[in-house]
PyMOL Python script that loads the backbone (N, CA, C, O; Angstrom):
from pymol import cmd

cmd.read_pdbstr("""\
ATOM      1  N   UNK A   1      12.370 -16.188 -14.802  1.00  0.00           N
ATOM      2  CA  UNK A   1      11.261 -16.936 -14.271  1.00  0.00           C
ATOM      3  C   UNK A   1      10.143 -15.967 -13.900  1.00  0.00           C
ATOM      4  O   UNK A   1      10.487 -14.867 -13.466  1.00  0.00           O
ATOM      5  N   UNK A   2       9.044 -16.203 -14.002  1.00  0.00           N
ATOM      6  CA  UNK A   2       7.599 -15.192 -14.198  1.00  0.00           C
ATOM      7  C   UNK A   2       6.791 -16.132 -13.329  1.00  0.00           C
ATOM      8  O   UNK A   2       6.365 -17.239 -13.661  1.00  0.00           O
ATOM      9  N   UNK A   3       6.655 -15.557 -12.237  1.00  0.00           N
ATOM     10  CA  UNK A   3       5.307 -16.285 -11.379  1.00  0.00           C
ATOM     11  C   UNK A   3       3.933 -14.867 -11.213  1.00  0.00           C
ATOM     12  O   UNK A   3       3.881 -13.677 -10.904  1.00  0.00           O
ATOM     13  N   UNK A   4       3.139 -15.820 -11.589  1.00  0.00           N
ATOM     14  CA  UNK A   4       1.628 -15.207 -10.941  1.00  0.00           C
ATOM     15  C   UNK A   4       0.820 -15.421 -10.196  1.00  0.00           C
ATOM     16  O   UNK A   4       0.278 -16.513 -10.027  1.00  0.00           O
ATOM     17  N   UNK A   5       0.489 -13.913  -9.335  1.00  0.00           N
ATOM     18  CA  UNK A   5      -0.182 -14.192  -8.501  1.00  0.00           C
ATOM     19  C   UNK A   5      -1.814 -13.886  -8.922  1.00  0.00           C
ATOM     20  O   UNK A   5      -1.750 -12.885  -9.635  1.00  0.00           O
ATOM     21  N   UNK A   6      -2.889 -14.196  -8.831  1.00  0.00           N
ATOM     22  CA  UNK A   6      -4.035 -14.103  -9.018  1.00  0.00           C
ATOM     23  C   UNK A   6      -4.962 -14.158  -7.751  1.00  0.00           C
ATOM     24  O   UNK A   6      -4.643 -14.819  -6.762  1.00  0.00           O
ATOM     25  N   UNK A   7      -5.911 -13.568  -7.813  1.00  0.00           N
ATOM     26  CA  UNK A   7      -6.333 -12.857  -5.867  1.00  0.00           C
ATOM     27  C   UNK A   7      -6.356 -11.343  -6.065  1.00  0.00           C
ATOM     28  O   UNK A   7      -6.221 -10.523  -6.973  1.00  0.00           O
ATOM     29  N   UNK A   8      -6.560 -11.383  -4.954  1.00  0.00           N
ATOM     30  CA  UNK A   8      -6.842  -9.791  -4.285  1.00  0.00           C
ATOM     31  C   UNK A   8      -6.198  -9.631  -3.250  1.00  0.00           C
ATOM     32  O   UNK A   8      -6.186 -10.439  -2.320  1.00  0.00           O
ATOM     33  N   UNK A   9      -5.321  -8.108  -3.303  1.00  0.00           N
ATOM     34  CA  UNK A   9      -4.101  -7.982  -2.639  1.00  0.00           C
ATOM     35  C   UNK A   9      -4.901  -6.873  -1.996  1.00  0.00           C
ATOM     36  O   UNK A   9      -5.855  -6.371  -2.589  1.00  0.00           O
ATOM     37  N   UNK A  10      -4.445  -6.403  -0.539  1.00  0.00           N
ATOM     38  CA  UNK A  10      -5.137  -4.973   0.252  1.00  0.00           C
ATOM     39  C   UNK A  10      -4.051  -4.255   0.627  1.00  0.00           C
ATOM     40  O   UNK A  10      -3.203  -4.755   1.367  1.00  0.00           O
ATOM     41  N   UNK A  11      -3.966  -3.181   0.228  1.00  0.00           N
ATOM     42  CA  UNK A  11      -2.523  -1.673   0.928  1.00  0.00           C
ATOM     43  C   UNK A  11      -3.638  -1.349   1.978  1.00  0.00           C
ATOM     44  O   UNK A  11      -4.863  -1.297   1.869  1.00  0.00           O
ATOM     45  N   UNK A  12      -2.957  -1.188   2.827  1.00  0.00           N
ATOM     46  CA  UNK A  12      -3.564  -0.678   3.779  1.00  0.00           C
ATOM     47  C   UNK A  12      -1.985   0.404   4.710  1.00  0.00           C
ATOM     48  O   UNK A  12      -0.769   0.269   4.849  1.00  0.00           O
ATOM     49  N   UNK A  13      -3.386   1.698   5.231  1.00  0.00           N
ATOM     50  CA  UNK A  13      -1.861   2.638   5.997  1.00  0.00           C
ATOM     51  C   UNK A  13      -2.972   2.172   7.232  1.00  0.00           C
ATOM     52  O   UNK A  13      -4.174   1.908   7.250  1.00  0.00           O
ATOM     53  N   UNK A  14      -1.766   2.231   8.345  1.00  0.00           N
ATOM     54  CA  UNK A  14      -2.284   2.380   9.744  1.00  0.00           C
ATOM     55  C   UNK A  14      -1.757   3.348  10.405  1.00  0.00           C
ATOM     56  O   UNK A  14      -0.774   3.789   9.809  1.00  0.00           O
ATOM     57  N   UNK A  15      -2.005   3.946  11.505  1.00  0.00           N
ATOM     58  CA  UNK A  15      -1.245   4.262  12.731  1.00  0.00           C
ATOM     59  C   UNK A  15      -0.193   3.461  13.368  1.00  0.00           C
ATOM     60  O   UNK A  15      -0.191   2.236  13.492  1.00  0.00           O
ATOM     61  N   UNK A  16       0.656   4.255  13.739  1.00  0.00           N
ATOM     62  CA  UNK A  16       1.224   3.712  15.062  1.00  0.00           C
ATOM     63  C   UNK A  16       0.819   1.832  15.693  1.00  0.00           C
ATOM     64  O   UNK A  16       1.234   0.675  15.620  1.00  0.00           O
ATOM     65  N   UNK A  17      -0.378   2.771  16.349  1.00  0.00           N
ATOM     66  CA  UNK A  17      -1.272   0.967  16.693  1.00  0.00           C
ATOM     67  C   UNK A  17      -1.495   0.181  16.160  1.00  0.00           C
ATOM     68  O   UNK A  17      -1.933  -0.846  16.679  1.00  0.00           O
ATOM     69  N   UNK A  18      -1.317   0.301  15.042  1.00  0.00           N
ATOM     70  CA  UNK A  18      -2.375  -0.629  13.855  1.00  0.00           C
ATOM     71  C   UNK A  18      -4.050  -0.090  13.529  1.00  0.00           C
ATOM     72  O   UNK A  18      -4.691  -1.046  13.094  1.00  0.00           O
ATOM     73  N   UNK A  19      -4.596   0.731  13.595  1.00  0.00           N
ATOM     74  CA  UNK A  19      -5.868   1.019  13.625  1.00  0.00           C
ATOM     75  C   UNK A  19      -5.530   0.944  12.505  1.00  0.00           C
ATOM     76  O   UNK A  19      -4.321   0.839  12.302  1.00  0.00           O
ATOM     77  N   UNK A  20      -6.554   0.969  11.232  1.00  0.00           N
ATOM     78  CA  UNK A  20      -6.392   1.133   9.898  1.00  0.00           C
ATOM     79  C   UNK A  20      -7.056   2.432   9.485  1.00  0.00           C
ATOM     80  O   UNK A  20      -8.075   2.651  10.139  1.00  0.00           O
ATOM     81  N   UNK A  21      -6.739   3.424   8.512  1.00  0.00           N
ATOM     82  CA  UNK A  21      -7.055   4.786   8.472  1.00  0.00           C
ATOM     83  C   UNK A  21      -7.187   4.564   6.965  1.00  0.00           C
ATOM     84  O   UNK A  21      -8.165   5.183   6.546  1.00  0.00           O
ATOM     85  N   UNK A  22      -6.503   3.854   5.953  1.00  0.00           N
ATOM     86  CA  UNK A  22      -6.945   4.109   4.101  1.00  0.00           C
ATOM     87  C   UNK A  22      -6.714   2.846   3.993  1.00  0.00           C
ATOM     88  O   UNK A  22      -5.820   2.351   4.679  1.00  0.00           O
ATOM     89  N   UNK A  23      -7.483   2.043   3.093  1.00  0.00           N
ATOM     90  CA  UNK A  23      -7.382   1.178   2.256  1.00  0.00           C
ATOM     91  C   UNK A  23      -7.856   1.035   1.091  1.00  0.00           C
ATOM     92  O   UNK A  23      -8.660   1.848   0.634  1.00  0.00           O
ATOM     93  N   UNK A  24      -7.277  -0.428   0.160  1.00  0.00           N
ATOM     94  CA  UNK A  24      -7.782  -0.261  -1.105  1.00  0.00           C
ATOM     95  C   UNK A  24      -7.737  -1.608  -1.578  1.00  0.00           C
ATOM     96  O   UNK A  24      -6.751  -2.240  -1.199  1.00  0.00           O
ATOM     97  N   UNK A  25      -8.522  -2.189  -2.284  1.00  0.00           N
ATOM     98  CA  UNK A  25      -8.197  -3.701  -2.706  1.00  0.00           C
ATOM     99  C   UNK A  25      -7.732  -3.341  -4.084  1.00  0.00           C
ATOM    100  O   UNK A  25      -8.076  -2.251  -4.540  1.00  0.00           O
ATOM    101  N   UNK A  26      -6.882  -4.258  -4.886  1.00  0.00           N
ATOM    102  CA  UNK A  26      -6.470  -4.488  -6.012  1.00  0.00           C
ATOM    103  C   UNK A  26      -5.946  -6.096  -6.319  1.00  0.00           C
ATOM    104  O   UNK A  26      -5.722  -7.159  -5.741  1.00  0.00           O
ATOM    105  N   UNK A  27      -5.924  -5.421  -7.743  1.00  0.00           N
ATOM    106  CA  UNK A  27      -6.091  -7.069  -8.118  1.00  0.00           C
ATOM    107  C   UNK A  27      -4.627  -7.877  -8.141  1.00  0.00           C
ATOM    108  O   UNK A  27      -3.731  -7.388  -8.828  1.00  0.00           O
ATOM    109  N   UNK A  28      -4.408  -8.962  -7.484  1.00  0.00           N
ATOM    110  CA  UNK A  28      -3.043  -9.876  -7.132  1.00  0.00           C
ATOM    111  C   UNK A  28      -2.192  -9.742  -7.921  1.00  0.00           C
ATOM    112  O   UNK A  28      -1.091  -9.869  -7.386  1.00  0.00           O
ATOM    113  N   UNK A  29      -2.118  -9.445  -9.474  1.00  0.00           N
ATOM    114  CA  UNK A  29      -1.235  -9.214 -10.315  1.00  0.00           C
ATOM    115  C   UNK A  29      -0.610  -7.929 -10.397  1.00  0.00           C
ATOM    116  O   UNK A  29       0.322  -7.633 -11.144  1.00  0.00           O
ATOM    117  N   UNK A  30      -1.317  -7.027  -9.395  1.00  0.00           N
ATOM    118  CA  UNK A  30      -0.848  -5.275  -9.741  1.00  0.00           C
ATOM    119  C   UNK A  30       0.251  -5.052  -8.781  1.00  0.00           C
ATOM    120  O   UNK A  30       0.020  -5.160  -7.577  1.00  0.00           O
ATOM    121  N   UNK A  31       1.543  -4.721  -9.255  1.00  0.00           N
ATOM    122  CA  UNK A  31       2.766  -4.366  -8.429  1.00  0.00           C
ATOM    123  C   UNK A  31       2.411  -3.622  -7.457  1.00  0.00           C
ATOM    124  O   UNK A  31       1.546  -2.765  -7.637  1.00  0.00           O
ATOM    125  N   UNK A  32       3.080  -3.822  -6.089  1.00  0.00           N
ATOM    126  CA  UNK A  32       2.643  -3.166  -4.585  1.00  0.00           C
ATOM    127  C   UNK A  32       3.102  -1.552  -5.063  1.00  0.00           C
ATOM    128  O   UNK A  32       2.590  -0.694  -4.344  1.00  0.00           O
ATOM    129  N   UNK A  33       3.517  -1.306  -5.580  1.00  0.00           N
ATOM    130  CA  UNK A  33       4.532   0.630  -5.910  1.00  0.00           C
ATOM    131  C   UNK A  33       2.578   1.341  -6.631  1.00  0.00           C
ATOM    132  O   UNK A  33       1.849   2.302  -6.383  1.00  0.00           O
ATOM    133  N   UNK A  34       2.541   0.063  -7.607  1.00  0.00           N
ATOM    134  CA  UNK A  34       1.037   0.596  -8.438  1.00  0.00           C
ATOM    135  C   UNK A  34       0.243   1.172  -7.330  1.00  0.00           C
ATOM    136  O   UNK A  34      -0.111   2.298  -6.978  1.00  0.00           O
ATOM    137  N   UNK A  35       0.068  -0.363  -6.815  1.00  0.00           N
ATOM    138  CA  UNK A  35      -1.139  -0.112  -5.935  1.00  0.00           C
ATOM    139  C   UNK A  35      -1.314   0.619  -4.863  1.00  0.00           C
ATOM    140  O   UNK A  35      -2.425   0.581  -4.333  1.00  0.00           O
ATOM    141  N   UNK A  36      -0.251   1.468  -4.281  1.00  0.00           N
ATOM    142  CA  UNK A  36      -0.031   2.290  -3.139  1.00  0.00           C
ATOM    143  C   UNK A  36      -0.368   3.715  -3.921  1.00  0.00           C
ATOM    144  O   UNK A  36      -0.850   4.722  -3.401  1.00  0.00           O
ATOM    145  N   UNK A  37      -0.030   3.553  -5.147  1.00  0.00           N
ATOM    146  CA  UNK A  37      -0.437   4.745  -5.871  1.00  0.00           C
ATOM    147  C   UNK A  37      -1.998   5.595  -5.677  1.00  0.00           C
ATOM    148  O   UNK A  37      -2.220   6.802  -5.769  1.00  0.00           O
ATOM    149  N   UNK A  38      -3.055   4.327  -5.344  1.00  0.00           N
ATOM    150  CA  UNK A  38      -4.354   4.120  -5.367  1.00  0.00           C
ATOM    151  C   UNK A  38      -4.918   4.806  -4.159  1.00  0.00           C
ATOM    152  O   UNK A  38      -6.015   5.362  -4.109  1.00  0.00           O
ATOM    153  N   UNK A  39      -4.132   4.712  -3.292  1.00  0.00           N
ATOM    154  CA  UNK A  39      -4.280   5.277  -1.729  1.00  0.00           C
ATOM    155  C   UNK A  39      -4.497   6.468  -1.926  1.00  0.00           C
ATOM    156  O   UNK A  39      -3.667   6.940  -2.703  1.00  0.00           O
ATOM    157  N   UNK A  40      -5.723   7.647  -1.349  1.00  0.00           N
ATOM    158  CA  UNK A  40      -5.498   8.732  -1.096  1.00  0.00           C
ATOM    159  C   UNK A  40      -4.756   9.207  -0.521  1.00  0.00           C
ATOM    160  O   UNK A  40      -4.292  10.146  -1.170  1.00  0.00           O
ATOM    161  N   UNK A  41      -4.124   9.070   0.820  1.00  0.00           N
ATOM    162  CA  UNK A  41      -3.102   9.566   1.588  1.00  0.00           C
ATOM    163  C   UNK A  41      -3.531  10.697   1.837  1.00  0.00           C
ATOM    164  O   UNK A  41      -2.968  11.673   1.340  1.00  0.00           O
ATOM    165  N   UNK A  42      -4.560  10.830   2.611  1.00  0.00           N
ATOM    166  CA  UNK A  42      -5.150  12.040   3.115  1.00  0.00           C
ATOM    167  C   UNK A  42      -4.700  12.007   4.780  1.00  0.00           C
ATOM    168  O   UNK A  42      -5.475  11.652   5.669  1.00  0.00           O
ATOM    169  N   UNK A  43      -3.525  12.377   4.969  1.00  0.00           N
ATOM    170  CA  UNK A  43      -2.944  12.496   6.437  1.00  0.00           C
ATOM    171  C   UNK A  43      -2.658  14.038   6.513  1.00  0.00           C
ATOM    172  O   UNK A  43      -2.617  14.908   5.644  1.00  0.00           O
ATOM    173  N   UNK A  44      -2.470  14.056   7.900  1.00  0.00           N
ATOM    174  CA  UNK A  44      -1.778  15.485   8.483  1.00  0.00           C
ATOM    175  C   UNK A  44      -0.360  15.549   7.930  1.00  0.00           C
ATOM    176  O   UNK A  44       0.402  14.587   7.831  1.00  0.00           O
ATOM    177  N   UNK A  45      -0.059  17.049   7.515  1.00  0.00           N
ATOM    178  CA  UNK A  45       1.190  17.224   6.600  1.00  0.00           C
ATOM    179  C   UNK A  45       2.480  16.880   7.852  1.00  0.00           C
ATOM    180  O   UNK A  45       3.655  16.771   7.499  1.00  0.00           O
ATOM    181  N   UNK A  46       2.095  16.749   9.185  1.00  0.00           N
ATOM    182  CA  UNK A  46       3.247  16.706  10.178  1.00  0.00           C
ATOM    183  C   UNK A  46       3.216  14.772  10.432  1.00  0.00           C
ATOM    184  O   UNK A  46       3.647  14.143  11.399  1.00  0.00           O
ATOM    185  N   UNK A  47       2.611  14.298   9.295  1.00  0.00           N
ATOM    186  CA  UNK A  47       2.449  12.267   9.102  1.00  0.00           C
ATOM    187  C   UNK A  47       3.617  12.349   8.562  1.00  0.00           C
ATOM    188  O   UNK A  47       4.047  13.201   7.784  1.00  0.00           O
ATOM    189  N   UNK A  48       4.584  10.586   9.403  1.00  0.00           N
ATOM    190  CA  UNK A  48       5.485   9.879   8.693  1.00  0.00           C
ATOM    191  C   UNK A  48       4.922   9.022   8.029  1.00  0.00           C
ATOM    192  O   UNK A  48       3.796   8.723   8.426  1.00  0.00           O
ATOM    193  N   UNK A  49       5.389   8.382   6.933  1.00  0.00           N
ATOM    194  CA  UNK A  49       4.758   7.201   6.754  1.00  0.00           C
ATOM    195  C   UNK A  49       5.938   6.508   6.222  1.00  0.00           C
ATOM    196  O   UNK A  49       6.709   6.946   5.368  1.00  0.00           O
ATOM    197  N   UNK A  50       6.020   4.795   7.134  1.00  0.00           N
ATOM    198  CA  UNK A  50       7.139   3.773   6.811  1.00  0.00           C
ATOM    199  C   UNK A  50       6.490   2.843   6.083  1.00  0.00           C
ATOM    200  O   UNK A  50       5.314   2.503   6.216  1.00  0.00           O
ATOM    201  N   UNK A  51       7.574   2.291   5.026  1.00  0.00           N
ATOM    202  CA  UNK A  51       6.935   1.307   3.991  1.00  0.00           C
ATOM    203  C   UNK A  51       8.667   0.269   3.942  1.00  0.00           C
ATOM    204  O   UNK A  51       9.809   0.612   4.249  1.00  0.00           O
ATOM    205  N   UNK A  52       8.276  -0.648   3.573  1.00  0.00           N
ATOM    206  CA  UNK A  52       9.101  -1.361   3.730  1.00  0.00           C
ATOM    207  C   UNK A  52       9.736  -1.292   2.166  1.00  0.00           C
ATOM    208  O   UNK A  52       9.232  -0.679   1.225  1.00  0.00           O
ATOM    209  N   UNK A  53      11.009  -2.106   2.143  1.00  0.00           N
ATOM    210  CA  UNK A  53      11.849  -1.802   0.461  1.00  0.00           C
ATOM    211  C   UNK A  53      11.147  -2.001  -0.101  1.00  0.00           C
ATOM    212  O   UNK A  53      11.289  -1.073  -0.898  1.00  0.00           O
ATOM    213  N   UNK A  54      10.116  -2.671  -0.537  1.00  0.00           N
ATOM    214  CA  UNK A  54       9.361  -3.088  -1.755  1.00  0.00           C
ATOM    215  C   UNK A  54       8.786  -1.618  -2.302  1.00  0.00           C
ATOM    216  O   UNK A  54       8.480  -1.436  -3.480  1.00  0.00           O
ATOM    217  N   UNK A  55       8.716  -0.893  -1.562  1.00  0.00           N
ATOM    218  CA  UNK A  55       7.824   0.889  -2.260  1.00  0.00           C
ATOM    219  C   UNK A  55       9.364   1.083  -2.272  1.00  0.00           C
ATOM    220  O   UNK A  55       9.410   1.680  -3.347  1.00  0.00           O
ATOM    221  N   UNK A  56      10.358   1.035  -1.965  1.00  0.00           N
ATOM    222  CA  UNK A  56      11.779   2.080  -2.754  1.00  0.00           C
ATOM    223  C   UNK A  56      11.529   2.777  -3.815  1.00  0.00           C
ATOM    224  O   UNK A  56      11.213   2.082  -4.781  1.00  0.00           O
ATOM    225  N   UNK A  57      11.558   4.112  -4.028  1.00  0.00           N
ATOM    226  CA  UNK A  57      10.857   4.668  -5.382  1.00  0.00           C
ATOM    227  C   UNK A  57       9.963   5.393  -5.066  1.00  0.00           C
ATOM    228  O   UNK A  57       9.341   5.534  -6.119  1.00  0.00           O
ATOM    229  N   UNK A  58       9.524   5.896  -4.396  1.00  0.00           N
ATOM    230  CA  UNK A  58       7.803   6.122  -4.460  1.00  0.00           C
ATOM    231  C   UNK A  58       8.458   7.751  -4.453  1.00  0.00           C
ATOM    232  O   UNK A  58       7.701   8.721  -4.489  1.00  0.00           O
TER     233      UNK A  58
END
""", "prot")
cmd.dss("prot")
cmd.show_as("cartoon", "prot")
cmd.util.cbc("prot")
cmd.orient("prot")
């Protein structure tokens, strides 16, 4: 079974708080692993960063 989504999806990294620090829009059909790809990830080398199973892989 093949469902589509069509829209605009946003990765976004935050802090801790939630402040938002990178984002990126992409388009509703692009797998969340793609689209995290898109992120600079310009953090301090001493940054965790948690992602939930859907990035498994990265």
């Amino acid at each position: 079974m093949r469902r589509y989504f069509y829209g605009v999806k946003v990765q976004v990294l935050t802090t801790t708080s939630g402040i938002p620090v990178e984002f990126c829009f992409v388009p509703g059909s692009e797998s969340d692993v793609q689209a995290l790809k898109k992120l600079p990830m310009t953090v301090a080398a001493e940054s965790s960063i948690y992602a939930d199973s859907g990035y498994y892989g990265l």
